[in-house]
N, C-alpha and C positions, 0 to 999 in steps of 0.2 A: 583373205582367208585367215590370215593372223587376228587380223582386229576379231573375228567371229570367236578364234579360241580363246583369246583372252575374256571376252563376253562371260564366255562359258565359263573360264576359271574367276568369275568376279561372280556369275551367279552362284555357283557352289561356296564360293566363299561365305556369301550371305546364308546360304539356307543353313549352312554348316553353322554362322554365329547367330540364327536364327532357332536352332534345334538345341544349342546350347543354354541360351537365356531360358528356354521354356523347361528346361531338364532345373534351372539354378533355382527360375521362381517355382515349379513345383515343390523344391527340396525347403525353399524357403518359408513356403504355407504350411507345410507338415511340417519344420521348427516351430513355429508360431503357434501350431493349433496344439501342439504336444507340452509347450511353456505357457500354454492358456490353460490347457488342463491340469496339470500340476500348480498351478498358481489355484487354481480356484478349488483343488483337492485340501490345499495346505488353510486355507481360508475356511472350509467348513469345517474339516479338523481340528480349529483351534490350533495349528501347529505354524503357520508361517502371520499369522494376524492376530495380535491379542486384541477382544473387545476392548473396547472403554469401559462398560459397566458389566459386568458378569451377573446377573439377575441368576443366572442358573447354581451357582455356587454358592450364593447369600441365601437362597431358597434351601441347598441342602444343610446349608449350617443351621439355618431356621429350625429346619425338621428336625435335625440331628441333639438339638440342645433344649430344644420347648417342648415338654407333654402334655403342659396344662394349657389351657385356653390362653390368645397370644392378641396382642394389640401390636402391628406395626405404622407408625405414627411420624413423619414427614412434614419438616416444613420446603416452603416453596415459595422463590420469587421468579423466577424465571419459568419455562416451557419445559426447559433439559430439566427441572430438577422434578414435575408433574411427570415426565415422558420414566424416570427413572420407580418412580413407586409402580408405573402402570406398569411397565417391565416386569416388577415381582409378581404383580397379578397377574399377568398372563401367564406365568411361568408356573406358578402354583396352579392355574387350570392347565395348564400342558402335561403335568405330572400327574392332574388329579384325572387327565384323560388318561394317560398309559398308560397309570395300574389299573382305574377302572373299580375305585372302591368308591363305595357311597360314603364311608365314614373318612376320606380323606383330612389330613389334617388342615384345615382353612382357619385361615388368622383374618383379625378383620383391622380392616384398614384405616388410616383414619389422617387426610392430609389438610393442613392450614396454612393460609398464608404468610408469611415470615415479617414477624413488625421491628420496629424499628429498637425496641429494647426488649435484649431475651428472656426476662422477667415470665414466669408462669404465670398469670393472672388465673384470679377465682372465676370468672366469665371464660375464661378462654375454653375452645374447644377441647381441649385433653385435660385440664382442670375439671370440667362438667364429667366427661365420658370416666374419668379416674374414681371421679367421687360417686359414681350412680351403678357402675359395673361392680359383680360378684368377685372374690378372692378366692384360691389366688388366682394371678394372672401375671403374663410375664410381657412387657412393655419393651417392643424391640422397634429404640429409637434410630431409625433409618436418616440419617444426614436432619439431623433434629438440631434445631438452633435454639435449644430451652438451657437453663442452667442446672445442673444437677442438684444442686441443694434444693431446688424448689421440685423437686421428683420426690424428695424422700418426705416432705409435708403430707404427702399421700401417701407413706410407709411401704415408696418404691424404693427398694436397694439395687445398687449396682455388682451385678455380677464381677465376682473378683478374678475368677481363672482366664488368661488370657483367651481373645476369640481368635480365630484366623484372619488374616489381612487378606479383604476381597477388592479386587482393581473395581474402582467407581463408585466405589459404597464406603461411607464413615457412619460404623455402627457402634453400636452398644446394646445390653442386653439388661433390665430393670426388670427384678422379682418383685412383685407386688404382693403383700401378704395383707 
């Protein structure tokens, strides 16, 4: 008869650290799913994750400083640095969805591959496109590996007022007259 109550207080015992665990892992999954949603809240908010390249921010500076017709113009030896103009383009279709206006401001785009001396040449792609395009125009060189003296041969100036510092973009901004 003993042996049987002890049984009995060894199964109580169990079911007791039994109804325990399942009370701790419950409390533990609603920790977890409550630190998943706040992680991934702070993430779309831009408040706990800063991008690497802010396309959406270089786009409003864009807006905000060019009225006249715009050339944004990139060179490129790597994938990250094609992945980064295509960025701005989708980002200007993204805005030119939400407002929803037909005369959106669209800059046109213009990327080459990065050679080995940053010399403008007369052949080169933005050489051709500088010399054949109407005035004015304003040449916003996006991570451009050209020398600036050879910008102003085609009576591009560089904009003197400081621009904002955008994370993942080294810009500049050339009035072409």
């Amino acid at each position: 008869m003993g042996s049987r109550k002890i049984k009995e207080e060894g199964a109580t015992k169990k079911d007791l650290i039994l109804a325990n665990l399942k009370l701790i892992n419950k409390r533990v999954v609603v920790v977890v799913l409550l630190m998943g949603l706040c992680g991934g809240l702070t993430v779309i908010s831009n408040y706990g994750y800063q991008k690497s390249r802010r396309a959406d921010l270089l786009v409003e500076a864009i807006k905000t400083q060019s009225k006249i017709p715009s050339l944004i113009a990139t060179t490129y030896q790597t994938h990250a640095e094609i992945r980064a103009l295509i960025a701005l383009g989708l980002e200007f279709k993204r805005q030119e969805e939400k407002i929803n206006i037909s005369s959106f401001f669209q800059p046109q785009f213009l990327l080459m591959k990065r050679q080995q001396e940053q010399r403008l040449t007369s052949d080169s792609a933005l050489a051709k496109f500088l010399s054949q395009t109407p005035r004015p125009l304003d040449l916003w060189a996006v991570n451009l590996k050209v020398e600036g003296r050879d910008l102003e041969t085609f009576d591009c100036r560089k904009y003197s007022s400081p621009l904002p510092k955008i994370n993942g973009y080294r810009y500049k901004l050339y009035h072409c007259r």
